[in-house]
Every structure is written in C-alpha cells, then in structure tokens.
C-alpha positions as a Markdown table, in Angstrom:
| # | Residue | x | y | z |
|---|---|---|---|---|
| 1 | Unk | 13.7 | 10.9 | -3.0 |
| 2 | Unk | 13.7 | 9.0 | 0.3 |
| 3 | Unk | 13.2 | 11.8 | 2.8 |
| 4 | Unk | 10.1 | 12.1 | 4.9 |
| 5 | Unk | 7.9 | 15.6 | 5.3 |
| 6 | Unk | 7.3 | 14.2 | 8.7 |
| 7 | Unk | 8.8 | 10.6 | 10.6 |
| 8 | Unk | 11.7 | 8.7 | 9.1 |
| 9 | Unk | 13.2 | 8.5 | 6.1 |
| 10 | Unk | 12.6 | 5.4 | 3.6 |
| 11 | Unk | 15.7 | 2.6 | 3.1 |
| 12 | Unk | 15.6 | 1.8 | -0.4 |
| 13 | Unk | 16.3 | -1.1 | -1.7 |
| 14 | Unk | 17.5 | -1.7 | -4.8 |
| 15 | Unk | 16.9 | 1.0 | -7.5 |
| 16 | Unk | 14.3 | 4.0 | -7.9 |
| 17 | Unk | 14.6 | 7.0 | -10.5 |
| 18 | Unk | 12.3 | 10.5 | -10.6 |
| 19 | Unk | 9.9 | 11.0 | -12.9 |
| 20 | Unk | 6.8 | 13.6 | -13.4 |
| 21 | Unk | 4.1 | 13.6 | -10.8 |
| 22 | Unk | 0.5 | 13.5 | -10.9 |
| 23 | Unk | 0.4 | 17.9 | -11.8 |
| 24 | Unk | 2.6 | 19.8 | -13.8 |
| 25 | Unk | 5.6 | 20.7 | -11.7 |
| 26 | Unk | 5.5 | 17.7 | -9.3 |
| 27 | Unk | 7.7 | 15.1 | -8.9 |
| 28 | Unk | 7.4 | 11.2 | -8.4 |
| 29 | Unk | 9.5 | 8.0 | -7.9 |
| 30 | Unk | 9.4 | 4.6 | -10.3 |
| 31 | Unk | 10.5 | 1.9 | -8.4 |
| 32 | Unk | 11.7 | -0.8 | -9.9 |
| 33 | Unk | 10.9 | -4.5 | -10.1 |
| 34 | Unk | 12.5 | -6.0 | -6.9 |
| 35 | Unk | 13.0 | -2.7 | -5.2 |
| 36 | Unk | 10.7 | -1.9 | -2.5 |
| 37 | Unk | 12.0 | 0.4 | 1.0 |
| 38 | Unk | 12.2 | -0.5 | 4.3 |
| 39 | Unk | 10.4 | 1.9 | 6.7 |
| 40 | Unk | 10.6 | 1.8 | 11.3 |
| 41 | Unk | 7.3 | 3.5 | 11.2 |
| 42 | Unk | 8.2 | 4.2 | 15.1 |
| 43 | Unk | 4.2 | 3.4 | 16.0 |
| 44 | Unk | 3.8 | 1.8 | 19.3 |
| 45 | Unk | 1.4 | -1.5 | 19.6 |
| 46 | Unk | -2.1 | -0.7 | 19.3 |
| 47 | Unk | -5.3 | -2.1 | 19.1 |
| 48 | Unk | -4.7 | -4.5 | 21.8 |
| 49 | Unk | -2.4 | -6.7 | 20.8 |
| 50 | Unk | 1.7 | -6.8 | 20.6 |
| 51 | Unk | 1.9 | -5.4 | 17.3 |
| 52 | Unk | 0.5 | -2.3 | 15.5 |
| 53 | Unk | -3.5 | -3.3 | 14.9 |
| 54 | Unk | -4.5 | 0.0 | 14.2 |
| 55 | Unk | -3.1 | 2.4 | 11.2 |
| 56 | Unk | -3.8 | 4.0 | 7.9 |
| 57 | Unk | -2.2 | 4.1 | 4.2 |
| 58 | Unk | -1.9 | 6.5 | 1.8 |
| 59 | Unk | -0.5 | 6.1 | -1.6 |
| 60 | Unk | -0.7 | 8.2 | -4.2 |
| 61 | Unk | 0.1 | 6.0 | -7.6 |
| 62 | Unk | 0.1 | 5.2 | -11.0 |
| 63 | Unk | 0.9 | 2.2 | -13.1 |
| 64 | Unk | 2.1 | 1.9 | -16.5 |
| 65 | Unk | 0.5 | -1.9 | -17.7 |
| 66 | Unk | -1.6 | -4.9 | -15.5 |
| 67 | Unk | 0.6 | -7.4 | -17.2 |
| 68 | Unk | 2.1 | -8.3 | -14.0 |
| 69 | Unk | 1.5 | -7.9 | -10.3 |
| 70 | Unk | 1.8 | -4.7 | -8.1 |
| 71 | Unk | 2.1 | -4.8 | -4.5 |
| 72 | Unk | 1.9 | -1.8 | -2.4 |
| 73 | Unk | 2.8 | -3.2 | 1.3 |
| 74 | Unk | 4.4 | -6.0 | 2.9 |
| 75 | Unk | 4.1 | -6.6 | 6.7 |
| 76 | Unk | 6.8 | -9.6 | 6.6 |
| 77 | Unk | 10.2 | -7.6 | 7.1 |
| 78 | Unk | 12.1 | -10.3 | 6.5 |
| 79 | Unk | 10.0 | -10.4 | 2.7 |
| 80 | Unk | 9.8 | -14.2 | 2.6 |
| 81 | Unk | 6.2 | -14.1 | 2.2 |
| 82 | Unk | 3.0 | -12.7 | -0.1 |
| 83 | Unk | 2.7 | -9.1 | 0.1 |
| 84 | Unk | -0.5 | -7.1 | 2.1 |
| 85 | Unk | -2.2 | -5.2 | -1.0 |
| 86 | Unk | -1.9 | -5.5 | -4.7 |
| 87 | Unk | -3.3 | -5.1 | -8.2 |
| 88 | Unk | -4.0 | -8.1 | -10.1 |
| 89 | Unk | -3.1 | -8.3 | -13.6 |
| 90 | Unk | -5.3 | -8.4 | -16.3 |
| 91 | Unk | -6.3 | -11.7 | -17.6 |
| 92 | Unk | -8.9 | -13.5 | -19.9 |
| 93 | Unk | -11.3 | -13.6 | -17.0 |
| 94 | Unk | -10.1 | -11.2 | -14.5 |
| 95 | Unk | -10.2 | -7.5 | -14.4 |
| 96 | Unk | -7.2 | -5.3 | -12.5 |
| 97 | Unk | -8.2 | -4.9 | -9.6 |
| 98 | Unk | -7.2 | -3.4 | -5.7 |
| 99 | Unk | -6.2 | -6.2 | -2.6 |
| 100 | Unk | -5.7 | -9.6 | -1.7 |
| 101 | Unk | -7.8 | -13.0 | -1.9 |
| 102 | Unk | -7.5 | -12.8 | 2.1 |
| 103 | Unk | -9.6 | -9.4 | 2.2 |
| 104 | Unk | -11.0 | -9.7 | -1.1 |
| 105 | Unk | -10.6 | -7.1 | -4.1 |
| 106 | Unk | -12.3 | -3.8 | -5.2 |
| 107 | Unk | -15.5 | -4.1 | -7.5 |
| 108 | Unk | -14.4 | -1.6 | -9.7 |
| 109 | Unk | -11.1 | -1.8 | -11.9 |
| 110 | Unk | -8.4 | 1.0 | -12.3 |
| 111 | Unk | -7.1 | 2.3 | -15.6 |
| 112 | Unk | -3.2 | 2.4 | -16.4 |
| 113 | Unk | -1.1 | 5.6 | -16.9 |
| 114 | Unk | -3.9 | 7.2 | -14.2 |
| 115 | Unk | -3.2 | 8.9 | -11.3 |
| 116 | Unk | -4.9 | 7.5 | -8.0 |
| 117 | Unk | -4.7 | 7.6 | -4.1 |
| 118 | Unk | -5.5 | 5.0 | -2.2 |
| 119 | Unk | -5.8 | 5.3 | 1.6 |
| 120 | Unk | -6.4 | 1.5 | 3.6 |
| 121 | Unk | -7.8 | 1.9 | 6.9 |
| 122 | Unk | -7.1 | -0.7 | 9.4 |
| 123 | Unk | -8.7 | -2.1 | 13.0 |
| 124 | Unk | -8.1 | -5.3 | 13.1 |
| 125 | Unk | -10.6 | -7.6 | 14.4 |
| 126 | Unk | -13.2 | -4.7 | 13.8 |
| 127 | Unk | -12.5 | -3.5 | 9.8 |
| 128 | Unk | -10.1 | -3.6 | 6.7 |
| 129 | Unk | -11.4 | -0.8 | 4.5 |
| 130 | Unk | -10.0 | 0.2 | 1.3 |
| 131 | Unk | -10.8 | 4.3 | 0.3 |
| 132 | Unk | -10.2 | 5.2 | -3.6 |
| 133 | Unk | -10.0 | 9.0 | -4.2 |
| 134 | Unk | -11.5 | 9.5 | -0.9 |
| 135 | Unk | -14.6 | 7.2 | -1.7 |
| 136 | Unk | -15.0 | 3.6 | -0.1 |
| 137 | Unk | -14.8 | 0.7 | -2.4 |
| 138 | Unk | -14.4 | -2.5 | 0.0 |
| 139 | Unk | -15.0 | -3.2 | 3.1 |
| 140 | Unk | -12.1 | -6.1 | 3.5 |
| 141 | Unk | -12.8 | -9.5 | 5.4 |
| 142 | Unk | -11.8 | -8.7 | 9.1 |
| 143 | Unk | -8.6 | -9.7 | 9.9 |
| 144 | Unk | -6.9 | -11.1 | 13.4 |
| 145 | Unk | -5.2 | -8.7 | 16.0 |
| 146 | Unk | -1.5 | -9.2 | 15.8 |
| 147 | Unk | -1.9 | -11.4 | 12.5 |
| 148 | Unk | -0.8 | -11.3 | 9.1 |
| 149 | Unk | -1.8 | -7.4 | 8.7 |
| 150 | Unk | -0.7 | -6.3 | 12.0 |
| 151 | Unk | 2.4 | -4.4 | 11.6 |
| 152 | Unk | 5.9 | -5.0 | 13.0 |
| 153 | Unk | 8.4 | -2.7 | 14.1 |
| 154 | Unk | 9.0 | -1.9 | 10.1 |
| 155 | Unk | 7.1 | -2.0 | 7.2 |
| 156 | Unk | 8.4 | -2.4 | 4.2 |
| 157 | Unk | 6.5 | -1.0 | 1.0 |
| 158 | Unk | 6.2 | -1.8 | -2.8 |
| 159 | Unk | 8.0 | -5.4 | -1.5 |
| 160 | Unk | 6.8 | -8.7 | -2.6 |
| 161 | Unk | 8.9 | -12.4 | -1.7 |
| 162 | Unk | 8.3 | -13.4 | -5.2 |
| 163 | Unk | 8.8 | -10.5 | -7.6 |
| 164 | Unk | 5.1 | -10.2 | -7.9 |
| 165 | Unk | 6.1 | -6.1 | -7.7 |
| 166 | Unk | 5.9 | -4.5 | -11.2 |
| 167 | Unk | 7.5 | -0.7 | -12.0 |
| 168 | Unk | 5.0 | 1.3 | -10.0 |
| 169 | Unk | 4.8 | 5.3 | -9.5 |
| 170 | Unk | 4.3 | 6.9 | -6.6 |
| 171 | Unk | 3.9 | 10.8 | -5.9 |
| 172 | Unk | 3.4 | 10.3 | -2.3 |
| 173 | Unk | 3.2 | 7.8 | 0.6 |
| 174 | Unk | 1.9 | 7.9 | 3.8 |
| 175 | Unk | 1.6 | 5.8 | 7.2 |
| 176 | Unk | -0.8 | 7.2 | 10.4 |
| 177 | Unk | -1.0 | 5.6 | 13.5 |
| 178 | Unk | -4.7 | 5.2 | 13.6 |
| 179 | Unk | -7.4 | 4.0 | 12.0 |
| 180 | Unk | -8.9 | 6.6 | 10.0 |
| 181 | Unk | -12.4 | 7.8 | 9.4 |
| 182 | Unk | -14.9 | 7.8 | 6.3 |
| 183 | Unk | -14.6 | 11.7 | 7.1 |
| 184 | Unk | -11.0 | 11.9 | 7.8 |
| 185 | Unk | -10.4 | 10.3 | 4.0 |
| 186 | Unk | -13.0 | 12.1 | 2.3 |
| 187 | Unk | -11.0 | 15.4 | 3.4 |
C-alpha cells in the first residue's frame, strides 16, 4: 500500500488498512487517526529560495463524517506544528470546508462518503491555488518563499501535531515538482 508508481515509497506511520476505491475494482487506503507517512519527495530547491517553493498536490479522497478535523499535508517533518491543508468540521456556524485560516478556505463545502481530487498548486510569493475536480475554487493568500509552505527535504502527509487528522481515504496521492497550470489540472 506504500509503493510509488513513480519516486519513493511512503513511510507509514502508525496504522493504515485497504478498502474500496472510488470505481468498482479499485483499491484505497484508510488511514487512521494519528497515522500519517513520511515522504523524501527528492525535489531540489526551487522557486528561489533554500527550500522547495514550487510544487503541486494531488489527492484523490474521501471522508466518512466532518465531526473532526482532516489534514492532508504537513510541511513540519518533525510534526510539532499545525498542518498545511485541511477540512474543517462541521459546526453550528461553519460549513466543511477545504484549507487553512493562513490561505483561507474554499467557498463551496464537500459532501461526506464522496469521492474527490484535489490538486494544490504552489509558487510561493506569486500564488497558492486550490483545484477541485479539476476546477479552481480559491486562490489562497500568497505565501513567503522558504516559509511555512515551502517544503523541506520530506513531507509528510495526512500528519497533524495535534491529532486534528480524522480516518481519511485516499485512492491516490501525488507530489510534482512544479507549479501546475489551470490547463495542466483541468487535464
């Protein structure tokens, strides 16, 4: 369940099981609460500063509930800090939705037990987009080269300091090492 099509394989941490994908005849992974992998994503520095500025995301995902937290990337390796990207739970006043408070969150809110890919695009200092099914939703606040969403020699994914990192499905994950187009995601 760990083995990469193309690049490294994922370090798991903690526990993960198999379950049915998003079509009949595919396969997924749950990851548990706490468990998240490690991943050297081997991408030099880019976008002018020490660390990787420029890169793409793909996840592929579903969630059971938004009575808790789901975090899809954490750039701290060390995990001693908020993750990069989540959904927010449901609340009296709040609606699940995709990101942080840092780049903001999606308009739109996404149903549970519902399969979705979401692909964020990143240039720091220039743009933080986040694509759903291929269509932009939110153009994120800009963030700093080699800050907070720059990456580091690993990344680790589905990883939060704080457990905020509900059961989460995912049928396929995906890191480039550039910043990807409207066009490019659409495809």
């Amino acid at each position: 369940l760990t083995k990469a099509t193309v690049g490294n394989k994922l370090n798991l941490v903690g526990t993960h099981q198999q379950v049915l994908g998003a079509s009949a005849g595919d396969t997924a992974i749950r990851i548990g609460v706490g468990s998240y992998y490690k991943y050297p994503h081997n991408i030099a520095p880019n976008g002018g500063g020490d660390s990787v500025n420029q890169y793409t995301l793909m996840f592929d995902f579903k969630v059971l509930n938004f009575k808790q937290w789901h975090t899809f990337f954490q750039t701290d390796t060390t995990n001693k800090n908020d993750g990069e990207c989540f959904i927010r739970p449901i609340t009296s006043v709040k609606p699940a939705r995709i990101g942080t408070a840092t780049t903001g969150y999606t308009p739109d809110s996404i149903l549970e037990n519902k399969w979705y890919r979401l692909v964020i695009s990143v240039n720091l200092n220039n743009f933080f987009r986040y694509y759903l099914n291929g269509k932009l939703v939110l153009e994120g606040d800009t963030q700093e080269v080699d800050g907070r969403f720059a990456l580091l020699p690993q990344i680790l994914f589905f990883a939060d300091n704080d457990k905020e990192d509900d059961t989460i499905d995912i049928a396929s994950l995906a890191i480039f090492d550039t910043c990807m187009s409207a066009k490019q995601i659409a495809k």
